[in-house]
DRENDO-1510 file (C-alpha; in Angstrom, 1 decimal, always signed):
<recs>
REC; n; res; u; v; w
REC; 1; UNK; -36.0; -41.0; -20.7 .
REC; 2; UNK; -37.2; -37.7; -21.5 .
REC; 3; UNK; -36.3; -36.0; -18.2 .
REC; 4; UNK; -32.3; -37.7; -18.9 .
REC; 5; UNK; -32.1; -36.0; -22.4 .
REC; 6; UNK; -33.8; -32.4; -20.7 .
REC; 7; UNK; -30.8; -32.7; -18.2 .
REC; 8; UNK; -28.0; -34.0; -20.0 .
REC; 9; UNK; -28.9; -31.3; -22.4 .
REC; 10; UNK; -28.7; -28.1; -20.0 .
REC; 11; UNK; -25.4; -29.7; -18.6 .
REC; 12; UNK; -24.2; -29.3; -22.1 .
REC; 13; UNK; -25.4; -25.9; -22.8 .
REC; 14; UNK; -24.4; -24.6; -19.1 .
REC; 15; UNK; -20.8; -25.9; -19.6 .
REC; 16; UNK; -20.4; -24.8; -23.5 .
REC; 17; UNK; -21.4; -21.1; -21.9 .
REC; 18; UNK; -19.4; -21.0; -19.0 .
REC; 19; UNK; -16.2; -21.9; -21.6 .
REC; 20; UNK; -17.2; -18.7; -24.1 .
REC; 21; UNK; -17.4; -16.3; -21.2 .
REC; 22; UNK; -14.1; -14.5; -19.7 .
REC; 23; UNK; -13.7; -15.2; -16.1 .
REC; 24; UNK; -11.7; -12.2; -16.0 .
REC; 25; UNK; -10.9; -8.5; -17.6 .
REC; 26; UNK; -8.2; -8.6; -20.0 .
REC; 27; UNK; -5.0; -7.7; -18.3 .
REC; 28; UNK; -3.3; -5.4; -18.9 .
REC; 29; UNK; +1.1; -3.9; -17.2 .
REC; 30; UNK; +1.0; -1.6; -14.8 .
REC; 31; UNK; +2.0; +1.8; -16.2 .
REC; 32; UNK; +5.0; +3.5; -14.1 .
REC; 33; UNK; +2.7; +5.4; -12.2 .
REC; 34; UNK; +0.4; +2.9; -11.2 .
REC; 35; UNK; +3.2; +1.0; -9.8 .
REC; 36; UNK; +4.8; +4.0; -7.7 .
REC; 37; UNK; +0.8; +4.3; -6.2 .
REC; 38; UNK; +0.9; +0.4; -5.4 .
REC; 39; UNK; +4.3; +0.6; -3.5 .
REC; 40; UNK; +3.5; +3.7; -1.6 .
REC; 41; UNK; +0.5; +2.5; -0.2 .
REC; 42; UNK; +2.2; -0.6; +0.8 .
REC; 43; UNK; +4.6; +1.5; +2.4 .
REC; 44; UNK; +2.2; +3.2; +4.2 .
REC; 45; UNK; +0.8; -0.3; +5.7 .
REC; 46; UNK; +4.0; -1.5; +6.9 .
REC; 47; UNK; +5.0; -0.7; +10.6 .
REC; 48; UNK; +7.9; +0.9; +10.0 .
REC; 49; UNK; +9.2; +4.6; +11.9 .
REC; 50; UNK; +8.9; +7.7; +10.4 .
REC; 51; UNK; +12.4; +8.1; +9.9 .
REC; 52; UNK; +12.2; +5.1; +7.8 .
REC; 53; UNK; +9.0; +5.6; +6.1 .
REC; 54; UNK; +10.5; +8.8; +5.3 .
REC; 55; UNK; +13.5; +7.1; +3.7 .
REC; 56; UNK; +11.8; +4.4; +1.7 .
REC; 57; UNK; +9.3; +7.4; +0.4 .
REC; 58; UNK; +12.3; +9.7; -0.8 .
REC; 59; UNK; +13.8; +6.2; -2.4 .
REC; 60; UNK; +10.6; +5.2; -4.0 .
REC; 61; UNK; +9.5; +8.7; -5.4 .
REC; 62; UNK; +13.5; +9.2; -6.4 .
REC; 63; UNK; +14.1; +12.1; -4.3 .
REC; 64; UNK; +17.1; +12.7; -2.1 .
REC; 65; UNK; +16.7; +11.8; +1.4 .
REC; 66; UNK; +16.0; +14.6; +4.1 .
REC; 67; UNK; +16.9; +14.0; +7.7 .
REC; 68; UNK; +14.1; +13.9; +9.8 .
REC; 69; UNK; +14.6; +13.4; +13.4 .
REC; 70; UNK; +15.1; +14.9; +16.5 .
REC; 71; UNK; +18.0; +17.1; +17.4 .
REC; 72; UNK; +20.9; +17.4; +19.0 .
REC; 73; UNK; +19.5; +18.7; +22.5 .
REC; 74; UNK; +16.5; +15.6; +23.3 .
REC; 75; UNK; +13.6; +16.0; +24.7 .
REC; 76; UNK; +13.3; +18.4; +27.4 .
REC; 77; UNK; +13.0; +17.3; +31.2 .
REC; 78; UNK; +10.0; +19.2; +33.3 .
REC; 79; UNK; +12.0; +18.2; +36.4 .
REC; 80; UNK; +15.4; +19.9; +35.2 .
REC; 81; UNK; +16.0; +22.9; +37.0 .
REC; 82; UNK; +18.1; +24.8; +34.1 .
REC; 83; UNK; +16.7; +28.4; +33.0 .
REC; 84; UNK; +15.4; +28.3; +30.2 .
REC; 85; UNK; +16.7; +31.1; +27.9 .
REC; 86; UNK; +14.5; +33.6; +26.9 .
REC; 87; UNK; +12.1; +33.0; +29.1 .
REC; 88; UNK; +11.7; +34.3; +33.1 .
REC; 89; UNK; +11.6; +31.7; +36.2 .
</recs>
């Protein structure tokens, strides 16, 4: 009878504790900052291009967009027999 009381006794005292503890820190909003941090480093984790990294970045951070990208002229072919100016064959 003893051993019944002993254990229904720390049931009660283990439950009564773990309802006057706080499972978890207050919370608290996100100041403006904190929330720019959280979406660029999201940003950074999605697979995007750079052009479009680049263009989420400059819309997140409220800047205005830059064009990134190659130019006009491509890549250059090593098996394209065109002088190249400047520069002797």
């Amino acid at each position: 009878m003893k051993h019944l009381l002993v254990v229904s006794l720390l049931l009660v005292a283990s439950v009564l504790a773990g309802c006057a503890s706080h499972p978890s820190p207050e919370l608290r909003p996100y100041t403006a900052e904190e929330t720019r941090e959280l979406a660029l480093e999201a940003l950074s984790r999605r697979g995007l291009s750079f052009d479009e990294y680049q263009a989420k970045k400059a819309q997140l951070l409220g800047q205005p967009q830059k064009a990134f990208g190659f130019d006009q002229h491509g890549e250059m072919n090593a098996e394209r027999g065109g002088p190249l100016h400047g520069h002797s064959s």
